[in-house]
C-alpha positions as CSV (number, residue, x, y, z in Angstrom):
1,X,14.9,-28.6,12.9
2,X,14.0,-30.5,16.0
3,X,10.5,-29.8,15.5
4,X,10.1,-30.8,11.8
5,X,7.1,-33.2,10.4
6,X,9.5,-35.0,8.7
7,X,11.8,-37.2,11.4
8,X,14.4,-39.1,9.4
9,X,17.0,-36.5,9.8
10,X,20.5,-36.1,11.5
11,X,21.8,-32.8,12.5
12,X,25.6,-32.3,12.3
13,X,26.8,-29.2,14.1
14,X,30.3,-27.9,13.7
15,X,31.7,-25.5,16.6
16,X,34.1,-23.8,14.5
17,X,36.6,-22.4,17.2
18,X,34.0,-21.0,19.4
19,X,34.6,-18.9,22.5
20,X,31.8,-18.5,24.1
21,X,29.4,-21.0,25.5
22,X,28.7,-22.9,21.7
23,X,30.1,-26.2,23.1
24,X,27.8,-26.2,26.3
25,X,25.2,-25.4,24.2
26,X,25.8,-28.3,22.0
27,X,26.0,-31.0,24.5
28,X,22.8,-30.2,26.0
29,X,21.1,-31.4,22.9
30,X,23.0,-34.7,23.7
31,X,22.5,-37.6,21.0
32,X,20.4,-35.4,19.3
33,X,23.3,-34.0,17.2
34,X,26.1,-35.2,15.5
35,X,29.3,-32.9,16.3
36,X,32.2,-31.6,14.9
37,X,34.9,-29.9,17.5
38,X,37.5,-27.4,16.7
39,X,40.1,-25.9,18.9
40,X,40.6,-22.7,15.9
41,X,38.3,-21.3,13.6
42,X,38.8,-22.4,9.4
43,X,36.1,-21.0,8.1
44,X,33.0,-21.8,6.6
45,X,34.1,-23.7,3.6
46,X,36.3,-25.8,5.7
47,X,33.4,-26.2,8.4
48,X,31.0,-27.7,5.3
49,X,33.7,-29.8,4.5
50,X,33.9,-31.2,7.9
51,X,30.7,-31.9,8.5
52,X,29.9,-33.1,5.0
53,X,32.5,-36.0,6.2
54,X,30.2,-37.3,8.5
55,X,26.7,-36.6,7.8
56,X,24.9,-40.2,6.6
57,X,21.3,-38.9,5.2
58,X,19.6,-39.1,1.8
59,X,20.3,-35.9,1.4
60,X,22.2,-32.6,2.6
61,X,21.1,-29.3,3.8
62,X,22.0,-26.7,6.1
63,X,20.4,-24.0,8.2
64,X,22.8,-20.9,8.6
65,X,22.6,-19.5,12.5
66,X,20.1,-16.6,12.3
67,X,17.4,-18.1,9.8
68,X,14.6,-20.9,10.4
69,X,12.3,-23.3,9.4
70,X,8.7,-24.1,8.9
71,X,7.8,-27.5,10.5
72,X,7.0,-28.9,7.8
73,X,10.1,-27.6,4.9
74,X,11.3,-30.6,5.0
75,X,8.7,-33.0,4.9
76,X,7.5,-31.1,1.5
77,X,10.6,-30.7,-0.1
78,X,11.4,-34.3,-0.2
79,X,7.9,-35.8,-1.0
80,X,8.9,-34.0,-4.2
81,X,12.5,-35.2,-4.4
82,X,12.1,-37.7,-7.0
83,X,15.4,-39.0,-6.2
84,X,17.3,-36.3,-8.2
85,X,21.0,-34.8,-7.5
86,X,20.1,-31.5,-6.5
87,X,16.5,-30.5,-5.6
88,X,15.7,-26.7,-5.2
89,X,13.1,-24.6,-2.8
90,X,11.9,-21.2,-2.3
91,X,12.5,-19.1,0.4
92,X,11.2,-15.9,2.3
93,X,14.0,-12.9,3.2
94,X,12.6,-11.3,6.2
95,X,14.0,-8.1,6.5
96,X,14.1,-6.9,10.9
97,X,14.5,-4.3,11.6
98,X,16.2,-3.1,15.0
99,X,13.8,-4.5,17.4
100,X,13.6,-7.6,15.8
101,X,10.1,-6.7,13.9
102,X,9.9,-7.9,10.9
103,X,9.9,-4.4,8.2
104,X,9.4,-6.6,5.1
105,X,9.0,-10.1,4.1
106,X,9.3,-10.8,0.6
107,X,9.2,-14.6,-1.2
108,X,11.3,-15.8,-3.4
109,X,10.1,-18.9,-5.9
110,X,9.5,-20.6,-9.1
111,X,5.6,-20.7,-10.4
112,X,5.4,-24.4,-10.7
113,X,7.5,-27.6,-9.8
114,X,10.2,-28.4,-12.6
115,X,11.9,-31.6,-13.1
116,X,14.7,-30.9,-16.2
117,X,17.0,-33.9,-17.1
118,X,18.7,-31.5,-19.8
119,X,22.2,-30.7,-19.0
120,X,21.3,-27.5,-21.2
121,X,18.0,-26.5,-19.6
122,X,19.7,-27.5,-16.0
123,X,22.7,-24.6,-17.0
124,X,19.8,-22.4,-17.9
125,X,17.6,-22.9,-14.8
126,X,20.6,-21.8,-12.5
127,X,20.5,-18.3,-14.4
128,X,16.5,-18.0,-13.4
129,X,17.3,-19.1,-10.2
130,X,19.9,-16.1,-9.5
131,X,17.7,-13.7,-10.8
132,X,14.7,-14.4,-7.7
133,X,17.6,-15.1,-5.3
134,X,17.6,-18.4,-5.3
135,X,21.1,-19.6,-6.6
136,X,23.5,-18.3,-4.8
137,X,22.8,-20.0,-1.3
138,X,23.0,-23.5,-0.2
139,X,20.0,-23.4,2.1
140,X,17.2,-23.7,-0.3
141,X,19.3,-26.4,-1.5
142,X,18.8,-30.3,-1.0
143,X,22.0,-32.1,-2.5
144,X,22.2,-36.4,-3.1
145,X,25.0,-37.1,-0.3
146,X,26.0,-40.2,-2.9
147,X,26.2,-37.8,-5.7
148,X,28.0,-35.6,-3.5
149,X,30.9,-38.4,-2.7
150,X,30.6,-39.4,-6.2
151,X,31.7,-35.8,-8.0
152,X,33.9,-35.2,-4.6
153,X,33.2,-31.6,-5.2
154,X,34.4,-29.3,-1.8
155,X,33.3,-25.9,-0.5
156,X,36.6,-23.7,-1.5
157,X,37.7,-20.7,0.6
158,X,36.5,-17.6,-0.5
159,X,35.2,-14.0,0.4
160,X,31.1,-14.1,0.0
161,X,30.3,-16.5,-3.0
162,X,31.7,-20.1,-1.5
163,X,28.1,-20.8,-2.3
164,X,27.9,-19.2,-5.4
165,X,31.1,-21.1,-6.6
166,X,30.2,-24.1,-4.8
167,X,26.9,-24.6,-7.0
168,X,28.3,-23.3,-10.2
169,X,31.1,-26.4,-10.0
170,X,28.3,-28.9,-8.8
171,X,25.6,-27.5,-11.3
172,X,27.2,-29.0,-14.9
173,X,27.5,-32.1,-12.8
174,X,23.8,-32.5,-12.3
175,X,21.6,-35.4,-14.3
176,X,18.4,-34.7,-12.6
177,X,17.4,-31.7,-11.0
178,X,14.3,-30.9,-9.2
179,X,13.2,-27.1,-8.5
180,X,10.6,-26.5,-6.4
181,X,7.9,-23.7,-5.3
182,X,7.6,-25.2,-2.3
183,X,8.8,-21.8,0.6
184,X,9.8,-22.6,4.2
185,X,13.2,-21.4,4.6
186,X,13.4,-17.8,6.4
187,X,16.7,-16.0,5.4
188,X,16.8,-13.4,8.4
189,X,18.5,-10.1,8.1
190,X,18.4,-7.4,9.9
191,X,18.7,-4.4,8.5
192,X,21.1,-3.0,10.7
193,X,23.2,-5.3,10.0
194,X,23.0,-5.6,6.1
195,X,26.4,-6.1,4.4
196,X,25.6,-3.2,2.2
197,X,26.7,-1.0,4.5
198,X,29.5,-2.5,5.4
199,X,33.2,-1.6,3.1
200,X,35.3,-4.4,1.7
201,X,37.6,-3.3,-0.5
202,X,37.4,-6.2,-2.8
203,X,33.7,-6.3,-3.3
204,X,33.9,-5.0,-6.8
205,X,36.5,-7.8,-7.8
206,X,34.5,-10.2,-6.5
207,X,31.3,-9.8,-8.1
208,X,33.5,-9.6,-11.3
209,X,34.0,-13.2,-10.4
210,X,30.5,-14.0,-9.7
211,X,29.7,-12.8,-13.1
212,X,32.1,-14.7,-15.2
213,X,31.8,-17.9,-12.3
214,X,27.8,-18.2,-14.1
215,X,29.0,-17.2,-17.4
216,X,31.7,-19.6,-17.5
217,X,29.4,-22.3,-16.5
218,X,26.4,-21.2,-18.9
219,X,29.1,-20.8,-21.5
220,X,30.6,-24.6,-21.1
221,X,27.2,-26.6,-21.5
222,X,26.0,-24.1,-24.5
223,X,23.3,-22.2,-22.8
224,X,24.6,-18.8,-22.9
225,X,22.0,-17.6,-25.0
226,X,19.9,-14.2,-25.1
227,X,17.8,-15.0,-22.7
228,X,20.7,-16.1,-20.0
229,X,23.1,-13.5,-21.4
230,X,20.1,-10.8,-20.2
231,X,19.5,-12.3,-16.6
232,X,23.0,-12.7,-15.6
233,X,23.4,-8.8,-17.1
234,X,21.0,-7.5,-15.0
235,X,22.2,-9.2,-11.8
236,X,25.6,-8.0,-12.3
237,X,24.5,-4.2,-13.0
238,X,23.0,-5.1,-9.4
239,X,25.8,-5.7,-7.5
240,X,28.0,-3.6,-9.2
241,X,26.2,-0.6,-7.8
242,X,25.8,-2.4,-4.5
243,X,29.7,-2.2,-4.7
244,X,29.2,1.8,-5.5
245,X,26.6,1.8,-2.4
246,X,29.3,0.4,0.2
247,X,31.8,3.0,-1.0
248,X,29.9,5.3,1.1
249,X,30.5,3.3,4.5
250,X,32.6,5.5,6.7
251,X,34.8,2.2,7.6
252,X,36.0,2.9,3.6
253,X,38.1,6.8,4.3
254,X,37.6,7.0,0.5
255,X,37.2,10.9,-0.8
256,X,34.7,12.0,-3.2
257,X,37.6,11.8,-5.9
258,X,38.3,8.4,-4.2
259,X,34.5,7.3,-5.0
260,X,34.9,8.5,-8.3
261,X,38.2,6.6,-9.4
262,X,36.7,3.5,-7.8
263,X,33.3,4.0,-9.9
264,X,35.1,5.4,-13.1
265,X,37.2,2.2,-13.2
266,X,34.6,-0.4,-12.4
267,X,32.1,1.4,-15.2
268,X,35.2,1.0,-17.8
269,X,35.8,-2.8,-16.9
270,X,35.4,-5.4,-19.3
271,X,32.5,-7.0,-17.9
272,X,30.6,-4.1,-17.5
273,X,31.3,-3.0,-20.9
274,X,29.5,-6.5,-21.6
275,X,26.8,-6.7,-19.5
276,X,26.1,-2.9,-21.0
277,X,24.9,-4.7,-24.2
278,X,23.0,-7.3,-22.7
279,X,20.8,-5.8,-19.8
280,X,16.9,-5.4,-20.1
281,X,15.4,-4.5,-16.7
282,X,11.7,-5.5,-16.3
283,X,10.8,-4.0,-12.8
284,X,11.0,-0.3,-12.0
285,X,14.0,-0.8,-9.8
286,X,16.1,-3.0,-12.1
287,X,15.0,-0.4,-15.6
288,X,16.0,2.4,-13.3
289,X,19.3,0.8,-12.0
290,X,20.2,-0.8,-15.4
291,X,20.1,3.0,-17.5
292,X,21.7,4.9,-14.8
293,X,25.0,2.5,-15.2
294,X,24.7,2.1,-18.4
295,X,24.9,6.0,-18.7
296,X,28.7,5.4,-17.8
297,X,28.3,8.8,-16.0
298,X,30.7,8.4,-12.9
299,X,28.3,11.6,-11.3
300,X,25.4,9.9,-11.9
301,X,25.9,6.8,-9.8
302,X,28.1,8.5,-7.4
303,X,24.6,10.1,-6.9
304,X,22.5,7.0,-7.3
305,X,24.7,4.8,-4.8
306,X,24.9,8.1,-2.3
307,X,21.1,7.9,-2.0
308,X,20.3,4.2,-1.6
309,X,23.5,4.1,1.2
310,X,21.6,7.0,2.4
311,X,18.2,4.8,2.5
312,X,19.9,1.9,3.6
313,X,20.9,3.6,6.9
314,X,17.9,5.2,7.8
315,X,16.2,4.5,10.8
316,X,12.8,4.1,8.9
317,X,14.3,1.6,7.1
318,X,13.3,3.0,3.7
319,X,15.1,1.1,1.4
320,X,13.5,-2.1,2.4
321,X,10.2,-0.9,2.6
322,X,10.7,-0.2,-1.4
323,X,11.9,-3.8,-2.2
């Protein structure tokens, strides 16, 4: 941030209930940074909220703790701004692996610049944008701070998707939305560390909410059409079998027949009985993933979700070298 083209900013940094040296680290940087101190942690929706208090630029954006900039992100981004509500970049996901090397870098964008003043073809654009990865976060994300105090809207505590839900209550809100091709933002992961091989219980029930969080939205400005019905099918096909793929973390104790009920029961739900009549994969990956849950065979992805876990957690780091 420090080292951007682009000078006019302010840097709010919250130290949510830190332990460990955050605070020192923070007053080194002096007037530099605007600061928000904490004697327990809340959370990441309430730390947004916090901060969002007291930041004073044109617009907001954040950086999360393991990912970086180019120099000149945000310098592009705003020449392009056109003084809308919510303007929109790319992004790269670099994928490290243990040693910090980067395995895989893939980018995630639009083909051309878009400015969309429909509240219909705005609903519609946040279903392309979740489909290249480019919805769900609120790093690639420039919001208005006066049309953030105007609609009052607040990060709300949840388990993965505060983003997610954060811009599918902001989105029917928009008047004027810029999206970008512009790429500078580096979402880091590394791949020993991915979430998809870590078990949470509620994973499943959450992505049911993701699903009906866009459809809801799509559905209350009209734009739940074929085309939107499709996209938001295929991405929850997608994370319904990551939920299969974390069943086989070791942290979950669950049995094969344990697998099986979990599987059998998420394949009879009523979303994925939906999103069974809408889904049309394009790519390889998302044909092949689509028509082996659409099969309804319980085996089949027990087998499909065993092998990517198994991929996933290979030291050669196979499954990202496929993406």
């Amino acid at each position: 941030v420090q080292v951007q083209s682009y000078n006019k900013w302010d840097c709010v940094v919250v130290d949510d209930g830190s332990v460990d040296s955050t605070r020192s680290i923070i007053d080194s940087y002096g007037s530099k940074v605007k600061t928000v101190l904490k004697d327990k942690n809340e959370g990441l929706s309430a730390a947004r909220n916090s901060a969002l208090k007291i930041a004073e630029g044109k617009y907001i954006t954040y950086v999360d703790a393991d990912d970086y900039i180019e120099p000149d992100f945000y310098e592009r981004v705003y020449s392009l701004s056109n003084d809308a509500d919510v303007v929109v970049s790319g992004s790269f996901h670099d994928s490290l692996d243990d040693n910090g090397n980067v395995v895989v870098s893939t980018i995630n964008q639009i083909d051309n610049n878009v400015t969309l003043l429909s509240k219909k073809e705005i609903a519609k654009m946040a279903s392309e944008l979740d489909s290249k990865r480019l919805f769900a976060f609120t790093w690639n994300k420039f919001y208005k701070r006066e049309f953030l105090e105007q609609e009052n809207v607040k990060f709300q505590n949840r388990v993965l998707i505060e983003d997610f839900a954060y811009n599918c209550e902001i989105w029917p809100l928009i008047d004027l939305l810029v999206v970008t091709n512009v790429v500078g933002y580096h979402y880091v992961k590394f791949s020993s560390e991915s979430l998809s091989l870590k078990y949470l219980p509620t994973f499943l029930d959450i992505m049911n909410d993701r699903y009906n969080l866009m459809k809801d939205m799509l559905v209350s400005q009209g734009a739940f059409d074929e085309l939107t019905k499709t996209r938001t099918s295929n991405m929850h096909i997608k994370h319904m079998i990551a939920g299969f793929v974390r069943l086989f973390s070791p942290k979950s104790n669950l049995s094969f027949l344990g697998k099986c009920n979990v599987i059998r029961k998420s394949l009879m739900n009523g979303s994925s009985l939906e999103v069974m009549k809408y889904s049309k994969g394009e790519r390889t990956q998302e044909i092949v993933s689509n028509a082996i849950f659409k099969s309804r065979s319980v085996l089949l992805n027990y087998l499909f979700a065993s092998a990517i876990y198994k991929m996933q957690a290979s030291k050669l780091k196979l499954f990202d070298r496929m993406k």
